[in-house]
KOLKOL-974523 format. One line per field, with one value per residue (C-alpha): residue number from 1; chain; x, y, z negated. Coordinates in nm, 3 decimals, padded with zeros to 5 digits, m for minus. Example, Ala and Ser with C-alpha at 12.3 -4.5 7.8 and 13.67 -1.06 7.14 Angstrom:
<rodrens>
seq <- c(1	2)
mol <- c(A	A)
u <- c(01.230	01.367)
v <- c(m00.450	m00.106)
w <- c(m00.780	m00.714)
</rodrens>
This chain:
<rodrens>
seq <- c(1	2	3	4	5	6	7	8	9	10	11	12	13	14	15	16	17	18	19	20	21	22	23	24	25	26	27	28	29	30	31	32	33	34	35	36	37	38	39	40	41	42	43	44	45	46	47	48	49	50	51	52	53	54	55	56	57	58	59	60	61	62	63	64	65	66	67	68	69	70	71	72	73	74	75	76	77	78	79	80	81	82	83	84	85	86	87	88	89	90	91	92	93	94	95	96	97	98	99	100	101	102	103	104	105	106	107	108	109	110	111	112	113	114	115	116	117	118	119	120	121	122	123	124	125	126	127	128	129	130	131	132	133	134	135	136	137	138	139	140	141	142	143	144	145	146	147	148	149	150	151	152	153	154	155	156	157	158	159	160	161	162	163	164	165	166	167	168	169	170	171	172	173	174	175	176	177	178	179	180	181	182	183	184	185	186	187	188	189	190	191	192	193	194	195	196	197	198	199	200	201	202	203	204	205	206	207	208	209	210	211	212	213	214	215	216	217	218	219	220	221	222	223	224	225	226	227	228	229	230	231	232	233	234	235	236	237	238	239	240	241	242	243	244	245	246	247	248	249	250	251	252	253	254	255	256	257	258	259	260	261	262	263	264	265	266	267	268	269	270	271	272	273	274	275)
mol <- c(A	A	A	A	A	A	A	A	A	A	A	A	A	A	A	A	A	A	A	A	A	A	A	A	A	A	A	A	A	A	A	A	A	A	A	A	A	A	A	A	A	A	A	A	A	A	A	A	A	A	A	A	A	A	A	A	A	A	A	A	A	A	A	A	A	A	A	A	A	A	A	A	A	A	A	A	A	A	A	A	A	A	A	A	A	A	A	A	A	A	A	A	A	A	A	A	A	A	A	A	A	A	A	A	A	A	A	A	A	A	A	A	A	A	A	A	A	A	A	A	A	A	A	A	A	A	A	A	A	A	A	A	A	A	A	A	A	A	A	A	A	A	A	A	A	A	A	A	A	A	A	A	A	A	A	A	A	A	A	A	A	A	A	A	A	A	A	A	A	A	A	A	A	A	A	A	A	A	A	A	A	A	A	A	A	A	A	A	A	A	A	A	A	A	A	A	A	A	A	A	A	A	A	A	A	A	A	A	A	A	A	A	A	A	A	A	A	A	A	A	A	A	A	A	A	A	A	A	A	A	A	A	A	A	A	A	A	A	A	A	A	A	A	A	A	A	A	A	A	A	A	A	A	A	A	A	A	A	A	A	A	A	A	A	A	A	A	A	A	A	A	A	A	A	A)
u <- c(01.313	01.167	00.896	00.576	00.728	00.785	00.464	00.325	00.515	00.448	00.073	00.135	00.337	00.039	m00.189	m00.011	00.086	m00.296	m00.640	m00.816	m00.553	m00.528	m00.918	m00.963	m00.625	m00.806	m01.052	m00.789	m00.627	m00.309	m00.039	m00.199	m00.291	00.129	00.181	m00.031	00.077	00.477	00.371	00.181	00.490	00.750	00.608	00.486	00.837	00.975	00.633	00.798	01.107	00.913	00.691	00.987	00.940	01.228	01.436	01.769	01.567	01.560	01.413	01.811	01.813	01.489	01.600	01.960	01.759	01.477	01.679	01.920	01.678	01.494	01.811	01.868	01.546	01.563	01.852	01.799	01.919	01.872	02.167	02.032	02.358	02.444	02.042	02.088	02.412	02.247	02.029	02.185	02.230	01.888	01.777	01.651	01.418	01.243	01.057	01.021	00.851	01.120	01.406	01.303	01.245	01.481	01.228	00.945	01.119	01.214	00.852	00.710	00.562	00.770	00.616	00.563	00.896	00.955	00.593	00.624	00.985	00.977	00.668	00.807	01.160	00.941	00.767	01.078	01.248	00.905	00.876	01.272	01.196	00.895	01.087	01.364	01.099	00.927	00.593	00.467	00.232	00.153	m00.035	m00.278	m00.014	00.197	m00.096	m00.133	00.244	00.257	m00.066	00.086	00.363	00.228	m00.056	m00.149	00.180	m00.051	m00.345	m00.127	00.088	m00.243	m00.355	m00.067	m00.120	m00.455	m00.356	m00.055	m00.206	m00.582	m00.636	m00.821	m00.755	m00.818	m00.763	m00.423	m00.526	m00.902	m00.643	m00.424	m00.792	m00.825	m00.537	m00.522	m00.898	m00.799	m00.524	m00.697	m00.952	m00.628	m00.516	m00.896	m00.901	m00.477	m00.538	m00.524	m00.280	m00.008	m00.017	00.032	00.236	00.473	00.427	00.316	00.025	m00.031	m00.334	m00.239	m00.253	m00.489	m00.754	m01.046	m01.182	m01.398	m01.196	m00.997	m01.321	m01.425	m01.075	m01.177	m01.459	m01.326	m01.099	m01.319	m01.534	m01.275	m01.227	m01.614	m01.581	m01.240	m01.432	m01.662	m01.403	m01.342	m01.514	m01.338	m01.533	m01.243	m01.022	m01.335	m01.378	m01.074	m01.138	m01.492	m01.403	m01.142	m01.339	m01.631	m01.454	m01.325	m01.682	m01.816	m01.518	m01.548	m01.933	m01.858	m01.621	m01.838	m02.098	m01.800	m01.731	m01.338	m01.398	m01.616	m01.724	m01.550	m01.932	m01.977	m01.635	m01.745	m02.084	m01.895	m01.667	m01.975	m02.191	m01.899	m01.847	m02.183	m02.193)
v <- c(m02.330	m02.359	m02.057	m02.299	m02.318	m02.004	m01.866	m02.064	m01.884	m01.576	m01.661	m01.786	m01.485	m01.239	m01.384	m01.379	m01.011	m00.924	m01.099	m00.811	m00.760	m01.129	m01.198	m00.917	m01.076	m01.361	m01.195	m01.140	m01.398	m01.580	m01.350	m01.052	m01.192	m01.302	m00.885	m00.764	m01.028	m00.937	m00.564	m00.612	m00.793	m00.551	m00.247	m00.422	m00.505	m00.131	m00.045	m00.302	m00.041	00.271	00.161	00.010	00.035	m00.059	00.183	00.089	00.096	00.507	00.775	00.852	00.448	00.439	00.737	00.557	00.219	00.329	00.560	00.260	00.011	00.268	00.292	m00.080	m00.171	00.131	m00.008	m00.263	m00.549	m00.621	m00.669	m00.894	m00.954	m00.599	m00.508	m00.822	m00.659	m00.351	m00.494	m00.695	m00.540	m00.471	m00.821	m00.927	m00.648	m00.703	m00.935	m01.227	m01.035	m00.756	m00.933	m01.203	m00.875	m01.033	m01.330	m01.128	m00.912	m01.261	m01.381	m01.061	m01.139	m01.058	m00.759	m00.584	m00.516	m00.207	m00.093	m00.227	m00.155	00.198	00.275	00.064	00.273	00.607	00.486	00.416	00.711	00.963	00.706	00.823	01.134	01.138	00.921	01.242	01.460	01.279	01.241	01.628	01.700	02.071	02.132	01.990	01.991	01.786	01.527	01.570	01.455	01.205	01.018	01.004	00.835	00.602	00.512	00.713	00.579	00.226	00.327	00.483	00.120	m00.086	00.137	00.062	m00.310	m00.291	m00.167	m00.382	m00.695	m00.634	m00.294	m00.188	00.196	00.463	00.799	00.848	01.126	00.947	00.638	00.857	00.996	00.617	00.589	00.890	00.804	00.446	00.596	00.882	00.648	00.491	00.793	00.873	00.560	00.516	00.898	00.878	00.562	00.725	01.028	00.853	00.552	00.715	01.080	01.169	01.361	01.284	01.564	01.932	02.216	02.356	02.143	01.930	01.594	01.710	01.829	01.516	01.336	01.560	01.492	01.160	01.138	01.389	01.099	00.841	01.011	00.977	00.649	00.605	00.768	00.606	00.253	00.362	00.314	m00.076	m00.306	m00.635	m00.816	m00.972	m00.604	m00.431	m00.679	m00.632	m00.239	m00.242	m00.419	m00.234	00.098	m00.065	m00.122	00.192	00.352	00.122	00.238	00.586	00.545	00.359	00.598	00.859	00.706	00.685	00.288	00.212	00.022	m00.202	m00.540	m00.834	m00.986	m00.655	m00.736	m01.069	m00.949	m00.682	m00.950	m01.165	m00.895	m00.834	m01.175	m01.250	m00.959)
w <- c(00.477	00.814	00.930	00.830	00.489	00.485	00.562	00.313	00.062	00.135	00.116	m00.200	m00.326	m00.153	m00.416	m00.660	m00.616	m00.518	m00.505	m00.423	m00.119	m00.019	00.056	00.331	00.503	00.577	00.775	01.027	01.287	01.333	01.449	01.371	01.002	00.958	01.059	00.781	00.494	00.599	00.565	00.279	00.114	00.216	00.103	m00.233	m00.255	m00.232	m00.443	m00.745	m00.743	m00.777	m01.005	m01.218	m01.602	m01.722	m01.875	m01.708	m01.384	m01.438	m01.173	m01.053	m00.994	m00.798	m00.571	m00.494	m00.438	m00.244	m00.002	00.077	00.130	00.389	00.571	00.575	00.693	00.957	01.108	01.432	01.247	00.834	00.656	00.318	00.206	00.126	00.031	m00.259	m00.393	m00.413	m00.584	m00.833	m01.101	m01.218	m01.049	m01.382	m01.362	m01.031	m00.912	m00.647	m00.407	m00.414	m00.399	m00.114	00.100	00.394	00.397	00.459	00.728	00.944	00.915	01.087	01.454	01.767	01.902	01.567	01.390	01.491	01.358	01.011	00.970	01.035	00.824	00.525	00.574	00.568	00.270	00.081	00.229	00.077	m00.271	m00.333	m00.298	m00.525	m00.784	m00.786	m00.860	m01.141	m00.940	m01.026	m00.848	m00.845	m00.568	m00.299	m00.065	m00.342	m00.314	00.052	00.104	m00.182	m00.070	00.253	00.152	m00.067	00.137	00.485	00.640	00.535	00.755	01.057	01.049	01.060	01.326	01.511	01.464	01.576	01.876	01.937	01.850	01.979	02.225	01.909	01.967	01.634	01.516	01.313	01.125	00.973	00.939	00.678	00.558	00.461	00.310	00.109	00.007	m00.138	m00.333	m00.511	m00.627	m00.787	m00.911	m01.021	m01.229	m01.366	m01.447	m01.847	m01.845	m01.602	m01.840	m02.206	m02.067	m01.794	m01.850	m01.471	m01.318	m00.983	m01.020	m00.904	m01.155	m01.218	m01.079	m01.305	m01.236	m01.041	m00.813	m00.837	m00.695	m00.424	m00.294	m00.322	m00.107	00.156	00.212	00.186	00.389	00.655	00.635	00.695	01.047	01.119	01.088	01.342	01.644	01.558	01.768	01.706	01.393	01.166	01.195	01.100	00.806	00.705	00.671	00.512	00.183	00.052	00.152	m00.017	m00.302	m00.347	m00.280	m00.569	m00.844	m00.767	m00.830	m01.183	m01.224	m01.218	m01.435	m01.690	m01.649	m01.655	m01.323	m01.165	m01.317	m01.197	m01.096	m00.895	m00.706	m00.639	m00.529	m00.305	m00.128	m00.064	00.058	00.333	00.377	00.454	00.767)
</rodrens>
């Protein structure tokens, strides 16, 4: 498959792994667009092994998976022969995007390998650990760390794109604020599910909902100021509707609402569309 064909199927695989995640990306352009779907796809792909249900796919498994893959895509040269035998035996348990990993690492831009690959290694390096410990969050600084993991290292690698790819220069710390922000509302909304279905609180002890929120919006509130330093139109697109959208399901989650409608999504992308 040559690169054109290539690209084409990871666009294809994008949307099919996230709507909501695939209309933003097109905001952005060319090469810097290619650096965000091949991080995208990587980190969904190490996301498919954490989030595993399977019960032969058990926490033990995750933390042996996920701290071999960070070391193979640490090191200055991917070795997919030996990431596909480690994954083969649970094969029929993951899916496409996970185990076409080495496609999405060859597609990434020259320039920005060393960006994506060492946040994605981190990532799977901090979901292993997390997978050991069952997710149990006890504390704030158990959320502080796992929200990092999970999602800061997502705002401090687009950051670093930015810059790379456009002089677009912003704060690392608002950029994990972002992050962190995004995933409680997550957390916020999976709350009662991750508790009856996989038996994990990602909420310290001790705290209420209420809490839960105001860590919320701290974050978000972060991610309101870290906007503020983009001056190049399609990045900054990019960033306002997924903060929008998480501003919008922490309201409806506060008025009780599961989520937000799928007409108020649509309304949301247009809105930001139309700017």
């Amino acid at each position: 498959m040559n690169e054109k064909e290539l690209q084409k199927e990871a666009m294809r695989v994008l949307k099919e792994t996230s709507r909501t995640f695939f209309i933003p990306i097109t905001f952005l352009q060319k090469e810097l667009k290619m650096a965000v779907v091949t991080a995208y796809l990587m980190m969904r792909a190490i996301d498919e092994i954490e989030d595993n249900e399977h019960v032969e796919v058990t926490n033990d498994v995750k933390f042996k998976l996920l701290n071999e893959v960070s070391g193979l895509i640490e090191a200055s040269t991917f070795d997919e022969k030996k990431y596909l035998e480690l994954l083969a035996p649970y094969e029929q348990f993951l899916p496409e995007v996970t185990m076409r990993l080495g496609d999405w690492i060859r597609l990434i831009p020259t320039g920005a390998e060393h960006l994506i690959k060492r946040s994605t290694s981190e990532m799977a390096y901090g979901m292993a650990k997390w997978s050991k410990q069952n997710w149990q969050v006890s504390t704030r600084e158990d959320l502080d760390e796992y929200t990092y993991y999970v999602a800061g290292l997502v705002g401090v690698m687009l950051s670093d794109l930015w810059e790379w790819n456009a002089g677009v220069k912003t704060d690392k710390d608002l950029a994990v604020g972002f992050g962190r922000g995004l995933q409680a509302v997550n957390i916020l909304r999976n709350q009662h599910e991750d508790l009856t279905e996989r038996g994990v609180s990602f909420v310290p002890d001790g705290w209420t909902r209420d809490q839960l929120f105001e860590y919320a919006e701290e974050n978000l509130a972060k991610a309101n100021l870290y906007i503020q330093d983009i001056n190049k139109k399609s990045i900054l697109l990019f960033c306002k509707l997924p903060l929008a959208l998480a501003h919008k399901t922490l309201k409806a989650l506060k008025e009780g609402k599961e989520k937000m409608s799928r007409a108020e999504v649509e309304q949301t992308v247009q809105e930001i569309q139309g700017e």
